[in-house]
N, C-alpha and C positions, 0 to 999 in steps of 0.2 A: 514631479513632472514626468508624464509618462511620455512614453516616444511614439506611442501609435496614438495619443492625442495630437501630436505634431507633424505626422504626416502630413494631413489632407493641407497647414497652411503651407509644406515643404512645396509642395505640388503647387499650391496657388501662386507660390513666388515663383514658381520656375528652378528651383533648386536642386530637387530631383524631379526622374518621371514617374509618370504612374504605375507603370510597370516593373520602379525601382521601389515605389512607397508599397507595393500589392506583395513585391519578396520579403520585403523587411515585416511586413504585418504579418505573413503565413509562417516565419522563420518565429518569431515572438510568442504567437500562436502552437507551435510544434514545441518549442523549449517551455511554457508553463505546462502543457498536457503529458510533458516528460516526469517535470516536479511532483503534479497530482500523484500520476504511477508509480512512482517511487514510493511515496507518501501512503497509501495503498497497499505498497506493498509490505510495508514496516506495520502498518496494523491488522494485515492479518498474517504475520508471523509471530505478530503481540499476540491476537486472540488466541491462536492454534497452541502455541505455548499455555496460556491460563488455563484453556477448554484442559488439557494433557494435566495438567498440573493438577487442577480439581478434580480429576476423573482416579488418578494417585490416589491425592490425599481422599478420597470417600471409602478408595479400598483399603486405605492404610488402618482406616480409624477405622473401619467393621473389620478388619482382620481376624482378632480372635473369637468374634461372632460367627464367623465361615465354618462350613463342617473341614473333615479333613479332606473329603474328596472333592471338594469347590477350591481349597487349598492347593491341593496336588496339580488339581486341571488348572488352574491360573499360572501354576510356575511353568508348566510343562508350555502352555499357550502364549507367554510373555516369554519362555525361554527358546 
């Protein structure tokens, strides 16, 4: 049972005003478009993480493929 299905009868019975059922709908409104963002923002700190990870592991596994001086310039550049 949700509560901004209940408004419009809140209103009809005279229970609250319109202008109390318009705060509670934009209040309801503002807290789920909080949860999305959150939510958002947990997946791209996931992605950014994996992207990092996999960009690692591709140099890790061609590392002794690399010459010495693509070697030297990656420590010097990551360091």
């Amino acid at each position: 049972m949700s509560i901004r299905k209940e408004l419009p009868e809140l209103v009809k019975a005279n229970v609250i005003s319109q202008d109390t059922a318009d705060r509670i709908s934009d209040y309801y409104t503002f807290k789920s478009e909080q949860n999305s963002n959150r939510l958002y923002i947990v997946f791209r700190i996931l992605g950014t993480l994996l992207f990092g990870i996999g960009i690692i592991l591709i140099i890790a596994d061609n590392w002794e493929k690399l010459s010495r001086s693509v070697k030297t310039s990656l420590a010097i550049y990551i360091y």
